[in-house]
N, C-alpha and C positions, 0 to 999 in steps of 0.2 A: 909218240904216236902209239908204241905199241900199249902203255898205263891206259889210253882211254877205247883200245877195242881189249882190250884184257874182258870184263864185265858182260861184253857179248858172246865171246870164244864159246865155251860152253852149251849157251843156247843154240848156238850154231852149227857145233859138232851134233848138240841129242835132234834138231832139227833136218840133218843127214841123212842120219842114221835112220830116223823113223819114216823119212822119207824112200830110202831104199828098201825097208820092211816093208812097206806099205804099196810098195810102186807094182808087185804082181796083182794084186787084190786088184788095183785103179787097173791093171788090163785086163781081169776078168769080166769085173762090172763094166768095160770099156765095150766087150764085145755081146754082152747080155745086152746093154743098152743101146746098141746100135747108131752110134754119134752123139745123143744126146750128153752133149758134155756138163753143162749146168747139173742134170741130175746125177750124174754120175761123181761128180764133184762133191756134191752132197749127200750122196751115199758113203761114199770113201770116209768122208769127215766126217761122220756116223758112227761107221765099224772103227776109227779110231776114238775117237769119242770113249764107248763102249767099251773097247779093250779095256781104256786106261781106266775107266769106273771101274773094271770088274776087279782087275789086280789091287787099285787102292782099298776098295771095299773089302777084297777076300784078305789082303794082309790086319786090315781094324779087326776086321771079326775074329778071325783066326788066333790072332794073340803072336804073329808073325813079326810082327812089327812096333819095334821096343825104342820110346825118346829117352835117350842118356841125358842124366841134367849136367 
């Protein structure tokens, strides 16, 4: 049992994780938007979105971020 969630662990834990990072931002927009959960859901998944553009992007450019062969 534990060979075939071995594969998932990972995803699961960084899934967590960015959920707890993420979970103040969801009760900002929660109270800016006043119920509207649909948008507020898709605002969240937005500003996550965009983080994670900007980090991959500023490590290519920057020269930050090196493939070992």
């Amino acid at each position: 049992m534990a060979r075939l969630l071995m594969p998932f662990l990972s995803p699961l834990l960084w899934t967590g994780i960015i959920m707890l990072a993420l979970h103040p931002v969801y009760k900002r927009i929660e109270g800016l938007m006043k119920g509207r959960k649909g948008l507020m859901a898709g605002i969240t998944t937005l500003v996550a979105l965009l983080t994670a553009f900007v980090q991959i992007f500023r490590e290519e450019y920057t020269g930050q971020y090196h493939l070992q062969n």
